[in-house]
Backbone as numpy.savetxt, mean C-alpha at the origin, in Angstrom:
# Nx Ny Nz CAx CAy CAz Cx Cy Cz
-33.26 54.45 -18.84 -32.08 55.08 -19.44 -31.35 54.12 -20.38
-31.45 53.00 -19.87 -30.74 52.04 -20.72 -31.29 51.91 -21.82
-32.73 51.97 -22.05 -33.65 51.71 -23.74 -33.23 52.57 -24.01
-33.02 53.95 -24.04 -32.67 55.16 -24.73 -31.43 55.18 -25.35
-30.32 54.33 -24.90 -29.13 54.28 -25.17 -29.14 52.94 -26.19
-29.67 51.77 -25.68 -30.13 51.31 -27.15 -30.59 51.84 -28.37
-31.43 52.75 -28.20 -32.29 53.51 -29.22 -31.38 54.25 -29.93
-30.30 54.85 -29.03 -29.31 55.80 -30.16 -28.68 54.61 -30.58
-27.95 53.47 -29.99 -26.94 52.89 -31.29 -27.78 52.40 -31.99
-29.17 51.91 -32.09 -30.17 51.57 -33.33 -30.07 52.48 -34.06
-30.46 53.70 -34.19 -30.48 55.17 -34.89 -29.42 54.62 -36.02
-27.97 54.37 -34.98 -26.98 55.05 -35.98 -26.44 53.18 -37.06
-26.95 52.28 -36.37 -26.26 50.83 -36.90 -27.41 50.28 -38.19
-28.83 51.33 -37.98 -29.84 51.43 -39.34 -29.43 52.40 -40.20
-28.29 53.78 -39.84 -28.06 54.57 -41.02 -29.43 55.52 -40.67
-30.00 55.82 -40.28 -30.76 56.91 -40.13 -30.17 58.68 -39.87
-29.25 58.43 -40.97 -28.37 59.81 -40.38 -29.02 61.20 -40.21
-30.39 61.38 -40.78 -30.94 62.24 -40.71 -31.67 62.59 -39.47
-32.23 61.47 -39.18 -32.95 61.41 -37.93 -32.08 61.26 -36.85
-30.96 60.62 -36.94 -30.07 60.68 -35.53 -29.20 61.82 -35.58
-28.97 62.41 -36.18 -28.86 64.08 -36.27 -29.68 65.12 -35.67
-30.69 64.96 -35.96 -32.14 65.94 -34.96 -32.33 65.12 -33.75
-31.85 63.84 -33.52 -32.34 63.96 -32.07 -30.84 63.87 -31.25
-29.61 63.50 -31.93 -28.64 64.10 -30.66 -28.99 65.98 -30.69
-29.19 66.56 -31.86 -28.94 67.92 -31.78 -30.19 68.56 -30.62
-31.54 67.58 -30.65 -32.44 68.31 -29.67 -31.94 67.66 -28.17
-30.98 66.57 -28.35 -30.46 66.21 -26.95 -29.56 67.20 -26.37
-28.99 67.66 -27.51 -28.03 68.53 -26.93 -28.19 69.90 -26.35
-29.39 70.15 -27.36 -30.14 71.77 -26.58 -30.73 71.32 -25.56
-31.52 70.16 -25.18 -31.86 69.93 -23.78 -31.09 69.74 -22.67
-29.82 69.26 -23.11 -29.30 68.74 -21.37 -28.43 70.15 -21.35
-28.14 71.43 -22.26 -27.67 72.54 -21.95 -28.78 73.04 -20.92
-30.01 73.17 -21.70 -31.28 73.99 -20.70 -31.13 72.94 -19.27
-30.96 71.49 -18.87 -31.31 70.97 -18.13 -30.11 70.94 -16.52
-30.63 70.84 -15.07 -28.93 70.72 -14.39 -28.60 70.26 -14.94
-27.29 70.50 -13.92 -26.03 69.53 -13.62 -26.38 68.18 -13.43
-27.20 68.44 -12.80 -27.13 66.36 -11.96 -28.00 65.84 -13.24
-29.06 66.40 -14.01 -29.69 65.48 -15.08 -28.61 65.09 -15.86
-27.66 66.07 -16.28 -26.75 65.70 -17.35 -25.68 64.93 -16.75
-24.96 64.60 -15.62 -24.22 63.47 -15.21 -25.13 62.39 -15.14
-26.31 62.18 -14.49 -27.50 60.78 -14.58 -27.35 60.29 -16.15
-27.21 61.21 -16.85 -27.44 60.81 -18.71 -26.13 59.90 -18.82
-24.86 61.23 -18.68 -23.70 60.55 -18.93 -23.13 59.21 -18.33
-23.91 59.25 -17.61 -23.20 58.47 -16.32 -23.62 56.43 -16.11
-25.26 56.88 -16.83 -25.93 55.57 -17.52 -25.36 54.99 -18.79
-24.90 56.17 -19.77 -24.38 55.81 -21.50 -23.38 55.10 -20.73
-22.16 55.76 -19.93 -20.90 55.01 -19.68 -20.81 53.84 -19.41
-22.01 53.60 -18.33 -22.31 52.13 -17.31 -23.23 51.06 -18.92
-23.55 51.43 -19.33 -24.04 50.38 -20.54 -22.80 49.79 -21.72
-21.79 51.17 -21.10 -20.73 50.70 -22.17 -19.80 49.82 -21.28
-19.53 49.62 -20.45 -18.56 49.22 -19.62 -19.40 48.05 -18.95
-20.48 47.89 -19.20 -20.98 46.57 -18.38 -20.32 45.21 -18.96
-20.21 44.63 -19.86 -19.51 43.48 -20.19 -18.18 43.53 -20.03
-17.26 44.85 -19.48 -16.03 44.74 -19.40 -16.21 44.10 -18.27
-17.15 44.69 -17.02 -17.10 44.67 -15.63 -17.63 43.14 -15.74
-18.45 42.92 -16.04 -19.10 41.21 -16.16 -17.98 40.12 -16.28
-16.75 40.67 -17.15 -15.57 39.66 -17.50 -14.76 39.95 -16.42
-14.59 41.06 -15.76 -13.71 40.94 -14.12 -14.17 40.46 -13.49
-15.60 40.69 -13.50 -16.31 39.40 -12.37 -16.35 38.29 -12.26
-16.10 38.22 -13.61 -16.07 36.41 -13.87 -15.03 36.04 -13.30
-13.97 36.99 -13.87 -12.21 36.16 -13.69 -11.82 36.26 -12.02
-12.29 37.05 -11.18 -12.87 36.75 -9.86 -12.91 36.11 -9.46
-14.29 35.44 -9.90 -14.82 34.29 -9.76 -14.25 33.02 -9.76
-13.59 33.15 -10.57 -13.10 31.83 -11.87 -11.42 31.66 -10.54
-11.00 33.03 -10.00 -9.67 32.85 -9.10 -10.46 32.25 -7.78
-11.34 32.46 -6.83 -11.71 32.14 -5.84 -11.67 30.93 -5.83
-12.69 30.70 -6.90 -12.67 29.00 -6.70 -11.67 28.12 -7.09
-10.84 28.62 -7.80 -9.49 27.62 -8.11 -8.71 27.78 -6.89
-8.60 29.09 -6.46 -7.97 29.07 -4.54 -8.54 27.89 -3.78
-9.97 28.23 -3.48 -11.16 27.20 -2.79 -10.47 26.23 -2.72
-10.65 25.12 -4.50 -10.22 24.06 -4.76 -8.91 23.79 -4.50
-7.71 24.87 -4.91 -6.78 24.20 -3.98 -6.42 23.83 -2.68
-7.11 24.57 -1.96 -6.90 24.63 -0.52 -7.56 23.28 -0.12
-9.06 23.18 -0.72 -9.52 21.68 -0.33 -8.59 20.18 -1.05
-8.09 20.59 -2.03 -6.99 19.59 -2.24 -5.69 19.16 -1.24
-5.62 20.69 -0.50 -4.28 20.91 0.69 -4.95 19.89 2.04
-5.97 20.16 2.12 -7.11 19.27 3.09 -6.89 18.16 3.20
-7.78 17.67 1.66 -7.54 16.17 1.64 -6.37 15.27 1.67
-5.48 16.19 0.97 -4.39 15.61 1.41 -3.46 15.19 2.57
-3.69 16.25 3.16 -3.35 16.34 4.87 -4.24 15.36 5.52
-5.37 15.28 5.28 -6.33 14.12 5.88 -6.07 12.81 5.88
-5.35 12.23 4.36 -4.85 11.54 3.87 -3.54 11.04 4.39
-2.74 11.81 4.89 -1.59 11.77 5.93 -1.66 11.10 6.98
-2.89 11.75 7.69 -3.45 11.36 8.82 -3.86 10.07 9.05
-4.44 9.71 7.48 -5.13 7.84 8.00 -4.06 7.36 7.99
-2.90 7.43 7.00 -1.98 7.26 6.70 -1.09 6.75 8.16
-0.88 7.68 9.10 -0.13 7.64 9.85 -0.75 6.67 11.40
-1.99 7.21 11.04 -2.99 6.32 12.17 -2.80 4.42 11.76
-3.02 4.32 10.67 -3.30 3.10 9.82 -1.90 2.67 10.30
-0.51 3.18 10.30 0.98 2.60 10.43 0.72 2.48 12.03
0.29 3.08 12.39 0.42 2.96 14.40 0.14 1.86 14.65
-1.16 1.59 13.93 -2.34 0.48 14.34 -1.25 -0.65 13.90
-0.47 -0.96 12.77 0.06 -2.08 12.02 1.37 -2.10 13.53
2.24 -1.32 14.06 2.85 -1.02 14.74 2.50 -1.60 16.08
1.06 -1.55 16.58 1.07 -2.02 17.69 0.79 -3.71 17.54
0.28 -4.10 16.46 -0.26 -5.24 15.87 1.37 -6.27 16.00
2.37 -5.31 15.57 3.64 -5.81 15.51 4.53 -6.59 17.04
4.46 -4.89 17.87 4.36 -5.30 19.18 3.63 -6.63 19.96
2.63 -6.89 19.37 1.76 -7.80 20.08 2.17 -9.22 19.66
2.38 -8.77 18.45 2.98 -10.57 18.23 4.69 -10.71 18.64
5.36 -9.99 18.88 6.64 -9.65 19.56 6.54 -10.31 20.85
5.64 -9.96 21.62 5.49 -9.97 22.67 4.63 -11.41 22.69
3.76 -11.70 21.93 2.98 -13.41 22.15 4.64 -14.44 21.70
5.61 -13.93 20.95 6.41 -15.17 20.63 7.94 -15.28 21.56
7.89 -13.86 22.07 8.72 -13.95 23.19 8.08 -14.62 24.33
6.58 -14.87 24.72 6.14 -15.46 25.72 6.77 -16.83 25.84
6.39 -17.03 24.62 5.98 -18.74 24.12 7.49 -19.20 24.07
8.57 -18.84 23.71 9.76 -19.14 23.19 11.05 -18.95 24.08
10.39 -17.65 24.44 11.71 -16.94 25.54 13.08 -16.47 25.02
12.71 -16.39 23.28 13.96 -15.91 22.32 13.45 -14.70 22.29
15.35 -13.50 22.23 14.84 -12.40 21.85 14.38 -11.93 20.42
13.70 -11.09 19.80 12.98 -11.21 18.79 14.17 -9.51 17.76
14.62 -10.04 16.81 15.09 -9.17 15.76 13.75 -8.47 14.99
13.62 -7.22 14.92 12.80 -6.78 14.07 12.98 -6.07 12.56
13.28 -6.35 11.47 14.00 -6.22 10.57 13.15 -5.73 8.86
13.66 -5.26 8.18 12.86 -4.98 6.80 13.09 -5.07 6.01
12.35 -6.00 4.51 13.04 -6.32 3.62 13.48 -5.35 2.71
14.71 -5.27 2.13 15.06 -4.36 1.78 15.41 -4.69 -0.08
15.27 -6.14 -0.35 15.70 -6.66 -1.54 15.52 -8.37 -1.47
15.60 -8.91 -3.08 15.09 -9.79 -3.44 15.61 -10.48 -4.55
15.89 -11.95 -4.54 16.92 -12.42 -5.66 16.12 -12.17 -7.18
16.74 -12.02 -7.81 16.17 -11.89 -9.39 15.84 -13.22 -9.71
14.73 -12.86 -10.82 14.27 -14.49 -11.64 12.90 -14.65 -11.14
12.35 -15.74 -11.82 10.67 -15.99 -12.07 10.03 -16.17 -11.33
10.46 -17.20 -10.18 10.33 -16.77 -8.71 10.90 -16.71 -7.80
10.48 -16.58 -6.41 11.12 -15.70 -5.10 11.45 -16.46 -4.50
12.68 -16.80 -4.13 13.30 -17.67 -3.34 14.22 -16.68 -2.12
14.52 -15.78 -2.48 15.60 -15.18 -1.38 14.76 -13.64 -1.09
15.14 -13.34 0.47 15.43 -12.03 0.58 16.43 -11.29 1.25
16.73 -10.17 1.08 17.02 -9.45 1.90 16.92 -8.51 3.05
17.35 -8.60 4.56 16.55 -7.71 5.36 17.87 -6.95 5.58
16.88 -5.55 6.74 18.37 -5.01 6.88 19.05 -4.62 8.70
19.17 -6.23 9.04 19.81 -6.05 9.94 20.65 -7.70 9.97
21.75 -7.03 10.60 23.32 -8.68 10.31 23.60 -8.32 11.74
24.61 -8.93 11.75 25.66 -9.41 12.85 25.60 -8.52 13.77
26.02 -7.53 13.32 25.77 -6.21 14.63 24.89 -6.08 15.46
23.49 -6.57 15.08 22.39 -6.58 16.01 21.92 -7.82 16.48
22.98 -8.84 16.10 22.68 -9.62 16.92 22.51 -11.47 15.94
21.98 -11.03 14.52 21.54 -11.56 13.41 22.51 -13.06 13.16
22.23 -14.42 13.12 23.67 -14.93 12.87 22.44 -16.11 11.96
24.18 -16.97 11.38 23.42 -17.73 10.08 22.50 -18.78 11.28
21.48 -19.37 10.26 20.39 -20.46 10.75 19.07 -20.22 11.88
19.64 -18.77 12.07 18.36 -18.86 13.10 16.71 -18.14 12.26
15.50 -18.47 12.45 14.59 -18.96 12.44 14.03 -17.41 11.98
13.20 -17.45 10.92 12.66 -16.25 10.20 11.04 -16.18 10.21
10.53 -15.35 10.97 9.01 -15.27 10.50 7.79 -14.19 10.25
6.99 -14.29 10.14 5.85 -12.98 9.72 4.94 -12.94 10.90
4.11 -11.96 10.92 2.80 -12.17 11.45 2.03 -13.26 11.43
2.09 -13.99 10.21 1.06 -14.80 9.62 1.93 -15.77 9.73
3.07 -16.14 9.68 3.40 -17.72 9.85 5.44 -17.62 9.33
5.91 -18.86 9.52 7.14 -18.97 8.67 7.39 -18.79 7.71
8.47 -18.15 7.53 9.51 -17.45 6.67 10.58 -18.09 5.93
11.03 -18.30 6.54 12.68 -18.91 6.00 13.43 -19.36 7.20
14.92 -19.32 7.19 16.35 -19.02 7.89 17.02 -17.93 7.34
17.90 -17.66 8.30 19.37 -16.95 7.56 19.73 -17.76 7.18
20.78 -17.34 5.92 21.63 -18.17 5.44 23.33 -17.65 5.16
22.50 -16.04 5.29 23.99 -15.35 5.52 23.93 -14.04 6.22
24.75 -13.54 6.82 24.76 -12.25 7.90 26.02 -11.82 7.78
25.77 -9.82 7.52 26.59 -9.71 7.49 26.38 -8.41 8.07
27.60 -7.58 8.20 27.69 -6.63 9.60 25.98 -6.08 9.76
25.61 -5.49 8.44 24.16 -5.08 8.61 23.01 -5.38 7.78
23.58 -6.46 7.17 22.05 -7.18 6.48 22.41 -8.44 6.37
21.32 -9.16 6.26 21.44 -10.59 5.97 20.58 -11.15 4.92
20.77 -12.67 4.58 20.00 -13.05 3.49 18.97 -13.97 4.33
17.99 -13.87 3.95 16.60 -14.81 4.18 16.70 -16.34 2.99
16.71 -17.09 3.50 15.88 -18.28 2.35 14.79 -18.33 2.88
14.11 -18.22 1.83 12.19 -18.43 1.94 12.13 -20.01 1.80
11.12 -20.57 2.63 10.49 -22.18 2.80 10.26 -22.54 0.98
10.00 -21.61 -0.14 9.93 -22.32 -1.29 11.43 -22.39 -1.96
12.53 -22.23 -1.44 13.78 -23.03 -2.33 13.54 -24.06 -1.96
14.04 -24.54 -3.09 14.20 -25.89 -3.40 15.33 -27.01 -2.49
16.12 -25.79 -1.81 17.44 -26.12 -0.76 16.64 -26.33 0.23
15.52 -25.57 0.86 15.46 -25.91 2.44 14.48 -27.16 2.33
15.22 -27.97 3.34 13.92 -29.40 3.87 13.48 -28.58 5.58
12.67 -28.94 5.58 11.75 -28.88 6.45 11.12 -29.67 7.63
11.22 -30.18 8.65 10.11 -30.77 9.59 9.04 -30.32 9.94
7.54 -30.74 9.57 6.75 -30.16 9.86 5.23 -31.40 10.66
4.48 -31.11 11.22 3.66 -31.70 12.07 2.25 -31.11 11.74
1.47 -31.76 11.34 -0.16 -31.62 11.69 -0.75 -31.45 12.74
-1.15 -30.23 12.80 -1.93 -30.12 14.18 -2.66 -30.46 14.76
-3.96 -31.52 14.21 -4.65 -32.22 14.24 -4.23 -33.75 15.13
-3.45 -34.06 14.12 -3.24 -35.68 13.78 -2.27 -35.79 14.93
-1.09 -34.93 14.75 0.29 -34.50 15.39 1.19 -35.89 14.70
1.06 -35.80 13.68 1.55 -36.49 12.22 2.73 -35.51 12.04
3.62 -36.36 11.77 5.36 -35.65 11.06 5.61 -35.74 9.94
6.20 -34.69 9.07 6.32 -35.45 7.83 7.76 -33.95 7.21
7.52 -34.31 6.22 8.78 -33.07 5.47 8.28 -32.17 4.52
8.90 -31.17 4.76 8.03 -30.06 3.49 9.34 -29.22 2.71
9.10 -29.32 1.11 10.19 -28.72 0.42 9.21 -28.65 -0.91
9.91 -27.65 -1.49 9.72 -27.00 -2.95 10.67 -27.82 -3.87
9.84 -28.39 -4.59 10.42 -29.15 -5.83 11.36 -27.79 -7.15
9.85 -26.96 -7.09 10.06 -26.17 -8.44 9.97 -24.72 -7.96
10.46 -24.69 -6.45 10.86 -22.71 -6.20 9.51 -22.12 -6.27
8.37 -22.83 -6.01 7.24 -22.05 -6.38 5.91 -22.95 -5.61
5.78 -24.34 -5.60 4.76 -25.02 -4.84 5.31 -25.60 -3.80
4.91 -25.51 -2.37 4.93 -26.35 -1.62 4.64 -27.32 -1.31
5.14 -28.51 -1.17 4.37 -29.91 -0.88 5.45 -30.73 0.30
4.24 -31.69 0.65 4.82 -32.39 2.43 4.27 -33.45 1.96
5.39 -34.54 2.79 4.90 -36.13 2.65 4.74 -36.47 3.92
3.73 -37.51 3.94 3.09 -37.81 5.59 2.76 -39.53 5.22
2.75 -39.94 6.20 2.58 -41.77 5.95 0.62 -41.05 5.78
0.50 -42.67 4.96 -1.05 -42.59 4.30 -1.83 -43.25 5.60
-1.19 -43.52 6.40 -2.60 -44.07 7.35 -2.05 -42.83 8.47
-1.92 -41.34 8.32 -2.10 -40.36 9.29 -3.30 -39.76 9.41
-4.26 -39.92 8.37 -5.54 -39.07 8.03 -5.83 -37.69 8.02
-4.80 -37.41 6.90 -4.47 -35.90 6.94 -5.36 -35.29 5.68
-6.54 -34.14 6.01 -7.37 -33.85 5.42 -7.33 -32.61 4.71
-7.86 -32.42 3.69 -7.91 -31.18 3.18 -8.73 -29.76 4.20
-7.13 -28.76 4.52 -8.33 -27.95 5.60 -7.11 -28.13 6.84
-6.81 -28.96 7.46 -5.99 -29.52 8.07 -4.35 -28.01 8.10
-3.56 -28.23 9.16 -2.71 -26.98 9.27 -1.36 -27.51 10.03
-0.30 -27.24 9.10 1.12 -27.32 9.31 1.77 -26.45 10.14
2.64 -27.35 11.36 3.37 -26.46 11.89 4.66 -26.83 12.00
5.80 -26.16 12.55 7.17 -26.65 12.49 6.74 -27.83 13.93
7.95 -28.56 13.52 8.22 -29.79 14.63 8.93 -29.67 15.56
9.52 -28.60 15.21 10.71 -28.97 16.41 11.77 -29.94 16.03
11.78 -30.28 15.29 12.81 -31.91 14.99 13.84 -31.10 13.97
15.35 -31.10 14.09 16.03 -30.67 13.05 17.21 -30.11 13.99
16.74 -29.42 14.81 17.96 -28.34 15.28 17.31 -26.81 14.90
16.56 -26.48 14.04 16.35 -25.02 13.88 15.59 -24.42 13.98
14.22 -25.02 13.90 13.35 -24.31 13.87 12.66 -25.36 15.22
12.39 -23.92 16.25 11.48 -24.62 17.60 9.96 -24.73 16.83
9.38 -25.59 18.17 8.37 -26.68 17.65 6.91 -24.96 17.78
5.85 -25.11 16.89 4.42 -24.97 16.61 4.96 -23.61 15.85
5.69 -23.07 15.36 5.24 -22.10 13.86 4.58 -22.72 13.06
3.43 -21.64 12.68 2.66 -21.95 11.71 3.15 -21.65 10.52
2.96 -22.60 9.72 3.66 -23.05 8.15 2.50 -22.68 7.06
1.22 -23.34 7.34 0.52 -23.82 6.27 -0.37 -24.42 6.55
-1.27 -24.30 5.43 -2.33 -25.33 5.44 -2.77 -26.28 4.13
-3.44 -27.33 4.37 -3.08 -28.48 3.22 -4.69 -28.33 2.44
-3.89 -27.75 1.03 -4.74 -27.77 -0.28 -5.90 -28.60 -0.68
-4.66 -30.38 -1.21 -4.85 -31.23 -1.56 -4.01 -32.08 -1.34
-4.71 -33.73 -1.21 -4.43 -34.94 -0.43 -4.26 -36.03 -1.62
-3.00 -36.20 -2.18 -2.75 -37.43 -3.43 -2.19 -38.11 -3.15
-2.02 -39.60 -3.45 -1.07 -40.59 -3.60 0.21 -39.94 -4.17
0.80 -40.62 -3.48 2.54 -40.23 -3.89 3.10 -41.58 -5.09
4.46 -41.81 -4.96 4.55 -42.84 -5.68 4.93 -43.95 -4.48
5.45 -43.38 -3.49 5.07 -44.57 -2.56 3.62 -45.14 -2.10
3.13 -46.39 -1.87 2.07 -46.53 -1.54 1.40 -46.38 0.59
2.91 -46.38 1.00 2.93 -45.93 2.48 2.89 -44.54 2.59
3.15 -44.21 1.46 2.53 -42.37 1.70 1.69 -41.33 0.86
1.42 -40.69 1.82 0.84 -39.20 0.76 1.22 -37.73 0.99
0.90 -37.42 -0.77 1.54 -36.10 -0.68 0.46 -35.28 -0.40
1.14 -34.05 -0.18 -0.06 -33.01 0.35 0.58 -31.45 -0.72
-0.36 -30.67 -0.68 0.11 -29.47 -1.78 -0.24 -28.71 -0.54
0.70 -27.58 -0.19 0.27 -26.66 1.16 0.59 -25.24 0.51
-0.03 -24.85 1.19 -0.53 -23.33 1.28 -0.30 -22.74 1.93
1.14 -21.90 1.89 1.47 -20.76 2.87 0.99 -20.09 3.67
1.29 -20.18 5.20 0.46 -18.60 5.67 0.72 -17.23 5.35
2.12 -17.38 4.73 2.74 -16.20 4.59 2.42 -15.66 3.03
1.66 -14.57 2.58 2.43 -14.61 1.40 4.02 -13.95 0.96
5.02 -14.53 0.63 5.92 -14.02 0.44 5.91 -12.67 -0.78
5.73 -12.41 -1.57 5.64 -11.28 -2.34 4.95 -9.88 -1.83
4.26 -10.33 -0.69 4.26 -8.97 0.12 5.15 -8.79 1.29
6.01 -9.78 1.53 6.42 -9.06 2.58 6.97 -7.43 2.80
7.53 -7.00 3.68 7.79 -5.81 3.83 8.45 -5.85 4.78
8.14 -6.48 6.23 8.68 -6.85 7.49 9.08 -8.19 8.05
10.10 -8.65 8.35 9.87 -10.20 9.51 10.70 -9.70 10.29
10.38 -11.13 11.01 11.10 -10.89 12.60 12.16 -11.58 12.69
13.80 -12.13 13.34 14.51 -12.89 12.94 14.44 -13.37 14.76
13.91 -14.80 15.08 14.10 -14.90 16.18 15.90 -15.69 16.78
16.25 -14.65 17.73 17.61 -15.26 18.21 17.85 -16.22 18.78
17.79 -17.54 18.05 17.72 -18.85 18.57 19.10 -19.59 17.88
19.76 -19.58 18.50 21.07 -20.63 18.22 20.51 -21.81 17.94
21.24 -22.70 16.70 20.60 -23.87 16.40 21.53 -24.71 17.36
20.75 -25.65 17.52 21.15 -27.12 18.34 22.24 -28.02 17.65
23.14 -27.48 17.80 24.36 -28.13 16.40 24.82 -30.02 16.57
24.81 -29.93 17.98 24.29 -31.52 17.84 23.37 -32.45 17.34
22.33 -31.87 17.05 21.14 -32.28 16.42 21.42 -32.31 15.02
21.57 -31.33 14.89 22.19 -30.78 13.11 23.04 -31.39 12.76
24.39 -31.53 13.48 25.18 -32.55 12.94 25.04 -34.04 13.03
24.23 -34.87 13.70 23.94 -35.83 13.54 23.21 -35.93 12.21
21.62 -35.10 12.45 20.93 -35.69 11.20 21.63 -35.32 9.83
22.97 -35.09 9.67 23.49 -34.36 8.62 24.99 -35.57 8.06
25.08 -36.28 9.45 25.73 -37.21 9.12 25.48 -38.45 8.01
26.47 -38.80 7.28 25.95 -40.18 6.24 25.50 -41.46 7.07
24.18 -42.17 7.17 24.13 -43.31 7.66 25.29 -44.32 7.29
């Protein structure tokens, strides 16, 4: 049925007006002589040949909606999935948190501030932060700042609900620090807000590889936080000593979290070594 219906619009798109004249006119005396049902089968095929590319383009656009539904919904998925590691991945960091909470309250017997940085001094590099818990929870100036990974800073200021951090690279904080190895003393401070370096007498045999911890000596910071580890081993300009270039455990530019441990400094200590010889 369908060639036949080709055949008439050929007839008429060649101009054969003569000939497509005698054969609608013998079509037409036939489907009078012929039923009912032949002559709807006729009509009913011409219509469906005319209407097939309409129906082909609803099908498409169908088509074309399902799967953009599909695809969004699997976008609604992944995303939600995405939530999920999301939230699993913070638990895991969460209990990781707990655990070292709990190893430095062993060791120390200070209660432990848990706090978040919330801000950071301006300029080229990072010397200060901000967390957000002060006085109210407990927070007071000088006590002892640290990470997962090692020392932090001090307070240096507290206030009802935030305080300021100094990070170990100002150029303000001195330091006592000890080799773990050697159990060598020496001092660690930032010249230029940005490298760390420690002086140690030259016959300690302090090696590249080798790892800094607090001393205990000062008043503020209790003895074995981990500080660092040593770069490189140079002559200083004294010949009784050497310098060392150290290497944070912490990196400071990621922080996000420290802990502020509640340790009152030893103000006798402090005020002695603070006195003028």
């Amino acid at each position: 049925m369908l060639r036949a219906f080709r055949f008439i619009i050929d007839l008429f798109t060649q101009r054969h007006g003569v000939v497509a004249f005698a054969f609608f006119l013998a079509l037409g005396l036939l489907m009078r002589q012929s039923p009912n049902s032949v002559r709807q089968s006729v009509v009913s095929s011409a219509l469906g040949s005319v209407f097939y590319p309409a129906q082909l383009a609803v099908s498409s656009v169908n088509a074309y909606r399902s799967l953009a539904d599909e695809n969004a919904q699997l976008k609604s998925e992944n995303a939600r999935l995405r939530q999920e590691t999301y939230h699993a991945r913070e638990g895991l960091q969460e209990l990781a948190r707990l655990h070292t909470l709990v190893r430095f309250d062993d060791k120390w017997d200070f209660p432990i501030v848990t706090s978040r940085v919330v801000g950071h001094n301006p300029g080229r590099f990072l010397t200060t932060l901000v967390v957000n818990r002060g006085s109210k929870h407990g927070v007071k100036e000088n006590m002892p700042v640290f990470s997962m990974n090692g020392l932090v800073g001090k307070i240096t200021k507290a206030s009802i609900t935030h305080s300021r951090v100094q990070l170990l690279v100002d150029p303000n904080l001195k330091l006592s620090v000890m080799e773990r190895r050697t159990r060598v003393v020496g001092f660690l401070e930032s010249m230029d807000g940005h490298v760390l370096t420690a002086m140690v007498p030259a016959h300690a045999g302090v090696s590249v590889g080798d790892t800094l911890v607090t001393s205990g000596l000062g008043g503020i910071f209790p003895k074995g936080i981990p500080v660092g580890t040593v770069k490189q081993v140079r002559k200083s300009d004294l010949d009784v000593m050497r310098q060392m270039d150290v290497e944070p455990f912490q990196e400071f530019s990621t922080l996000e979290e420290v802990f502020v441990m509640e340790k009152d400094p030893d103000w006798e200590i402090k005020e002695l070594l603070d006195e003028e010889p």
